[in-house]
C-alpha positions as CSV (number, residue, x, y, z in Angstrom):
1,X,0.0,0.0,0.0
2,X,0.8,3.5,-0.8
3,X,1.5,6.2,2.2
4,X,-1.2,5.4,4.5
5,X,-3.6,8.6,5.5
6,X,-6.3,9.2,7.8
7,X,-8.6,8.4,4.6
8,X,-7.4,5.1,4.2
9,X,-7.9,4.0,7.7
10,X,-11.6,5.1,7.3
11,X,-12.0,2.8,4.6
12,X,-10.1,0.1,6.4
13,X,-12.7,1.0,9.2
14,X,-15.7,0.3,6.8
15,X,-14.0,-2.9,5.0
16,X,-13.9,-4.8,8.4
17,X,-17.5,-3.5,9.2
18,X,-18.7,-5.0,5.6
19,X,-17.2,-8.2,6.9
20,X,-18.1,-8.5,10.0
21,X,-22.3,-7.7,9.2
22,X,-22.0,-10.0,5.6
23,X,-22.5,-7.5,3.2
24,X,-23.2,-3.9,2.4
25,X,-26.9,-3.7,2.8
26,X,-26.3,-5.3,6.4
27,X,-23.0,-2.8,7.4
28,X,-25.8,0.4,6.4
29,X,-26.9,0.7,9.7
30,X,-23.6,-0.2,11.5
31,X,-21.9,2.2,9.8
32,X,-25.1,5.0,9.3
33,X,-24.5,5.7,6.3
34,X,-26.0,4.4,2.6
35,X,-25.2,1.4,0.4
36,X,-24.3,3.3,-2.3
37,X,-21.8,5.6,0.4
38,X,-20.3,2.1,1.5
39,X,-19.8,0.7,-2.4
40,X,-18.2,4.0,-3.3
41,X,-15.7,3.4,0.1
42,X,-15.0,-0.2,-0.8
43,X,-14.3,0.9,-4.4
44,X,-11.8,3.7,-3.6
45,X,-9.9,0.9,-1.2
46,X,-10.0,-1.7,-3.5
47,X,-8.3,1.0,-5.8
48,X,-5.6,2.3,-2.9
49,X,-4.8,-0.9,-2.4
50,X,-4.5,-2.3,-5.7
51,X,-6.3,-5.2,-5.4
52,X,-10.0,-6.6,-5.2
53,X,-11.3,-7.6,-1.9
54,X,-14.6,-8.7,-2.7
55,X,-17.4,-10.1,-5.0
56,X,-20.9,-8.7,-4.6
57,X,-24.1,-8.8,-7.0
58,X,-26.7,-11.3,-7.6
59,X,-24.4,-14.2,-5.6
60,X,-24.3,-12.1,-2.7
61,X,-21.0,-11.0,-1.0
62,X,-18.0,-12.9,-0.8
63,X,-14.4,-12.2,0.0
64,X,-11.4,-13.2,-2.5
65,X,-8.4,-14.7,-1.5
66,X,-7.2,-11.0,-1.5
67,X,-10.1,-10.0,1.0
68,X,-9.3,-12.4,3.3
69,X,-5.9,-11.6,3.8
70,X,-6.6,-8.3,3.9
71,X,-9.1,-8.7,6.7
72,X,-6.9,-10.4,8.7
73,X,-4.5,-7.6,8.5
74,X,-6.7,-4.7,8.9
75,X,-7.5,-6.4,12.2
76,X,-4.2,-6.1,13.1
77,X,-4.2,-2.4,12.1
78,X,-7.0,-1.4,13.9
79,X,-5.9,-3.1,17.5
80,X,-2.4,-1.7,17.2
81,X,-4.5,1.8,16.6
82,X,-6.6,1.0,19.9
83,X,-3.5,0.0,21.7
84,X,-1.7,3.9,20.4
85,X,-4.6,5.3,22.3
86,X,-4.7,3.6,25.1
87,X,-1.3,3.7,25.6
88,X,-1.4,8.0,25.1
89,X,-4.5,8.5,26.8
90,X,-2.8,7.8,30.0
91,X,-0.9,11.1,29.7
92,X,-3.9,12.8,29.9
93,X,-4.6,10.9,33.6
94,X,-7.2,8.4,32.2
95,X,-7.7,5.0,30.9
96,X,-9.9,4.4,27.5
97,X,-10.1,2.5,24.4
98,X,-11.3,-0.7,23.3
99,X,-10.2,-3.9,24.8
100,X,-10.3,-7.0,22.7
101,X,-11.1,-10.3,24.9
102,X,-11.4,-14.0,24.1
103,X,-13.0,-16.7,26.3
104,X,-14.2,-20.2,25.7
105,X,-17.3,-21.1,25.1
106,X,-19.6,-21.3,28.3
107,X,-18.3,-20.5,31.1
108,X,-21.3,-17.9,32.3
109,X,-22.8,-20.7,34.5
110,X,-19.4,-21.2,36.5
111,X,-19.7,-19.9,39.7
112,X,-15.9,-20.0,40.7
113,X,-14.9,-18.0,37.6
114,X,-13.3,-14.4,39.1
115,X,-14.4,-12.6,35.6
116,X,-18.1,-11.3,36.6
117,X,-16.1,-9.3,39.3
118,X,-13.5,-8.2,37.6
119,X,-15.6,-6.5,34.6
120,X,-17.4,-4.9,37.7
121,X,-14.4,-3.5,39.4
122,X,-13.0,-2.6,36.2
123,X,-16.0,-0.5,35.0
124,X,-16.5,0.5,38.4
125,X,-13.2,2.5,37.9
126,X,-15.0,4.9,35.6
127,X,-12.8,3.9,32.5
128,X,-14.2,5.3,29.2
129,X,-13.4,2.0,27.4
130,X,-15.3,-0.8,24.9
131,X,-15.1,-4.2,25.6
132,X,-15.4,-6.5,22.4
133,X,-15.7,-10.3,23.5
134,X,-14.3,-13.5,21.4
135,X,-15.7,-16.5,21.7
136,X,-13.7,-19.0,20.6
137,X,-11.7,-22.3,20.6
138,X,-8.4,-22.7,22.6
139,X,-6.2,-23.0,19.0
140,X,-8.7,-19.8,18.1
141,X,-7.9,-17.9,21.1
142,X,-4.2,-18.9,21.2
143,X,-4.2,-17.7,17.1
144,X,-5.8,-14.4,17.7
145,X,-3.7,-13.6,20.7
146,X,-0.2,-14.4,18.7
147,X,-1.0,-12.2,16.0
148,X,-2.4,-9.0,17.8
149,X,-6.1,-9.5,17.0
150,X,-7.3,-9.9,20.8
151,X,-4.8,-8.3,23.8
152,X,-6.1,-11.2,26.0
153,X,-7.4,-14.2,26.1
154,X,-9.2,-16.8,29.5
155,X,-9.6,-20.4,29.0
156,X,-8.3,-24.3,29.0
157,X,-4.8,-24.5,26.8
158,X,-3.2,-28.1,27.2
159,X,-0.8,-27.4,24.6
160,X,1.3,-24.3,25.4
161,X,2.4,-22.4,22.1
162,X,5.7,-20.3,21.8
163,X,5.3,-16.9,22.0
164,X,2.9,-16.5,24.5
165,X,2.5,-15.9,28.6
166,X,0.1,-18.1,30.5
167,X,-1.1,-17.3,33.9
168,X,-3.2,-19.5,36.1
169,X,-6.4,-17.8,37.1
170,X,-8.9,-20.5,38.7
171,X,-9.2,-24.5,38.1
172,X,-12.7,-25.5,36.7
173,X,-14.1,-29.1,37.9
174,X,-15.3,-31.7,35.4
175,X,-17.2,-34.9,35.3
176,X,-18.0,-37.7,33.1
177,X,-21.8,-37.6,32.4
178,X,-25.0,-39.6,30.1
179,X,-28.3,-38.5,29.2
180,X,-31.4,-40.1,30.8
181,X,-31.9,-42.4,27.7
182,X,-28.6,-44.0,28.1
183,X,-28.6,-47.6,29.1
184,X,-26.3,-46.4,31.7
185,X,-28.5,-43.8,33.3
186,X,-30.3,-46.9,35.1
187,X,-26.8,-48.5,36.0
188,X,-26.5,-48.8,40.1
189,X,-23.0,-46.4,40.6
190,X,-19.6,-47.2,40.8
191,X,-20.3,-51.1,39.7
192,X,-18.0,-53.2,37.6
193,X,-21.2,-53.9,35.5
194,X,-21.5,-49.8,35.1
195,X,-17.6,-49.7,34.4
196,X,-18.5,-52.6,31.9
197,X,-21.3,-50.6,30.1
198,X,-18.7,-47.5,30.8
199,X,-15.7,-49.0,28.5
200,X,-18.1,-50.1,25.4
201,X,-20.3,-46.8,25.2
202,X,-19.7,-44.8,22.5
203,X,-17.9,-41.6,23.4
204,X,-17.6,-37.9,22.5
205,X,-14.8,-35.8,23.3
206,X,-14.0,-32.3,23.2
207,X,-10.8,-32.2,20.2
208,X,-8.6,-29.7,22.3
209,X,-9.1,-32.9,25.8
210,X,-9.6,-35.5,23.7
211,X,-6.2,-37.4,24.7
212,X,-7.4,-37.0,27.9
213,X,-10.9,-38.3,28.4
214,X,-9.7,-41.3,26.8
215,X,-7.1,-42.3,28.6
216,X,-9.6,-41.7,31.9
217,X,-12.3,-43.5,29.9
218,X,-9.6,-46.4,28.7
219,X,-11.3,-45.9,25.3
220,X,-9.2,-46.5,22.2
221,X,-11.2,-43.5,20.2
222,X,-13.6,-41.6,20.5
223,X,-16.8,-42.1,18.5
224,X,-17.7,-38.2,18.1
225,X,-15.8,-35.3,18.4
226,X,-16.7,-31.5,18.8
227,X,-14.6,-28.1,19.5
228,X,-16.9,-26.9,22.0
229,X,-19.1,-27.5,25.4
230,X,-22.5,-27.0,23.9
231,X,-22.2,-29.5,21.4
232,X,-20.7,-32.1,23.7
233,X,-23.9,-31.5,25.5
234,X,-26.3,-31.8,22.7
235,X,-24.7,-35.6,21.6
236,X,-24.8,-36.7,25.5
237,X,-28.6,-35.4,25.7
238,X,-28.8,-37.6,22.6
239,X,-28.7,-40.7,25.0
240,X,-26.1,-42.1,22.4
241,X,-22.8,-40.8,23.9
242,X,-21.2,-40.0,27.5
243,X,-18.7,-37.4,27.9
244,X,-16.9,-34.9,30.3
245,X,-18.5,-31.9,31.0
246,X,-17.8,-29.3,33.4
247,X,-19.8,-29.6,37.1
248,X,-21.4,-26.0,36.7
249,X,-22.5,-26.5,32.9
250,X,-24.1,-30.1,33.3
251,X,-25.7,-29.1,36.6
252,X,-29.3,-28.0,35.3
253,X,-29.9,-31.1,33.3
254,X,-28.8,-33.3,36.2
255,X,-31.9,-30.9,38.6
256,X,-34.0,-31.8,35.7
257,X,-33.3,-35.7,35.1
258,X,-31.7,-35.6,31.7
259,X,-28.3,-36.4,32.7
260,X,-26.6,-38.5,35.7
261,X,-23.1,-38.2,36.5
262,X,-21.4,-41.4,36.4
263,X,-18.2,-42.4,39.4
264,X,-18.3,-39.0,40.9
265,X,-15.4,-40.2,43.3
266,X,-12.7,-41.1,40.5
267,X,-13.6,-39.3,37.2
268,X,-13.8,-35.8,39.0
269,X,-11.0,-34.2,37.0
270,X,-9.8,-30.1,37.7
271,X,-8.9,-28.3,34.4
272,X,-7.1,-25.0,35.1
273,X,-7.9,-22.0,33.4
274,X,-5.7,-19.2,32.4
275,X,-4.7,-16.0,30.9
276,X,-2.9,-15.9,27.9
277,X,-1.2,-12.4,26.2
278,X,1.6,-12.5,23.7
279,X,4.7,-12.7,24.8
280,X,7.0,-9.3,24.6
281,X,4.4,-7.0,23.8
282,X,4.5,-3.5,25.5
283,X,1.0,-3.9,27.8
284,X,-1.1,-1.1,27.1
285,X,-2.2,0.9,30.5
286,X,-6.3,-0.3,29.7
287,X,-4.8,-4.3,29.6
288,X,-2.7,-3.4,32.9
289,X,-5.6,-2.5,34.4
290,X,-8.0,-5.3,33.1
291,X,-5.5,-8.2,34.2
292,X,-5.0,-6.3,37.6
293,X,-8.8,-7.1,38.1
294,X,-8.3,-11.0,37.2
295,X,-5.3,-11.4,39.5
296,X,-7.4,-10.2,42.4
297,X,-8.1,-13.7,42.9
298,X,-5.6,-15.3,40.8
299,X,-2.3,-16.6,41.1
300,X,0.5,-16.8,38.9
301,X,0.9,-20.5,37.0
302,X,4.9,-19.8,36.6
């Protein structure tokens, strides 16, 4: 790209709102401003740039292999320009900007997670900030961290991956569960007939634990396997699988009947959850602050 302007980051602005609503007709009111206004934005980009980011007519819209890349960048761009003013606004004696977080999927229901308080003390410091949340995968979360599109990220990361800081923050309980149309729902507990039925029942496993449920299930493979809580949920509800799940999520369909949880007393696993932010990078002042409020009941992992 040319000498970049304040012009051009506008339009970089407006090309990651067009992505992230699906279209130009759907970024209108994001953006307050017409289709027509937006097509004329995406067309004097598309020429600053040199290339075509996108396809849109009849088909609908659709990135190119161009737009894609370029997405990803502008992402970049865009948090590095939050992190400049969060970074300067502190010599004007306050904290703003917006802080981009990532989290794993489900995790509102634990009651032992320290985030609900810190987004309250952190707000409760008067902050003129923006809080954009992530949900994602571990591998997503870990991604997004590395390559500056989220300043933080809180979740379960078995594999550690170079280049970034992890920081123990609480440990989330898990147990091994079946729905109520499972043969061994009606099983009488911790009986070698239900670790029988236990060993031969088909089972689905979470892909970034899935070394680990089977070697506490003594299970060769698993039958099904999914990159997130809620849809290990859905296939144990099924009847047709068991699988781990943690207390606090599973806990409503055990009130209700629809699942048991199966040997409480040796398949009770603790997963610890942590903080991950890329390694080296100067923390801006907001992020400082934000972690502050985690560690308020955390400790550090090393």
């Amino acid at each position: 790209m040319k000498q970049l302007h304040d012009v051009d980051l506008k339009l970089v602005r407006v090309f990651v709102a067009v992505v992230r609503h699906g279209g130009f007709s759907a970024a209108q009111a994001a953006l307050n401003v017409s289709q027509s206004t937006i097509s004329e934005q995406m067309t004097t980009l598309e020429g600053r740039l040199g290339l075509t980011l996108c396809e849109r007519g009849r088909g609908g819209f659709r990135l190119t292999e161009h737009g894609h890349a370029t997405y990803e960048a502008a992402q970049r761009l865009l948090l590095a320009v939050e992190s400049f003013c969060m970074d300067t606004s502190i010599l004007a004696q306050r904290i703003s900007g917006r802080l981009q977080l990532g989290l794993i999927d489900n995790t509102v229901t634990d009651e032992a997670s320290p985030l609900p308080a810190a987004l309250q003390r952190f707000v409760a410091l008067g902050h003129d900030v923006q809080i954009d949340i992530y949900i994602g995968s571990p591998a997503e979360l870990e991604a997004r961290v590395l390559d500056g599109r989220l300043h933080v990220a809180i979740g379960h990361f078995p594999l550690q991956v170079a280049g970034l800081d992890y920081s123990l923050l609480y440990d989330e309980a898990d147990g091994l569960f079946c729905g109520k149309d499972h043969p061994l729902h009606a099983t009488q507990q911790e009986s070698d007939a239900q670790q029988e039925l236990i060993s031969t029942s088909r089972v689905v496993a979470r892909a970034f634990l899935q070394e680990r449920d089977l070697r506490l299930l003594k299970a060769r493979a698993a039958s099904a396997t999914v990159d997130n809580v809620e849809a290990q949920a859905i296939l144990i509800l099924s009847g047709a699988y068991i699988g781990f799940l943690p207390l606090h999520y599973a806990q409503r369909w055990v009130d209700s009947g629809r699942m048991r949880r199966l040997r409480p007393q040796s398949l009770e696993t603790r997963w610890p959850f942590t903080v991950v932010t890329r390694r080296g990078m100067a923390m801006p002042a907001l992020l400082r602050a934000f972690i502050d409020g985690l560690r308020f009941r955390g400790t550090t992992a090393r």
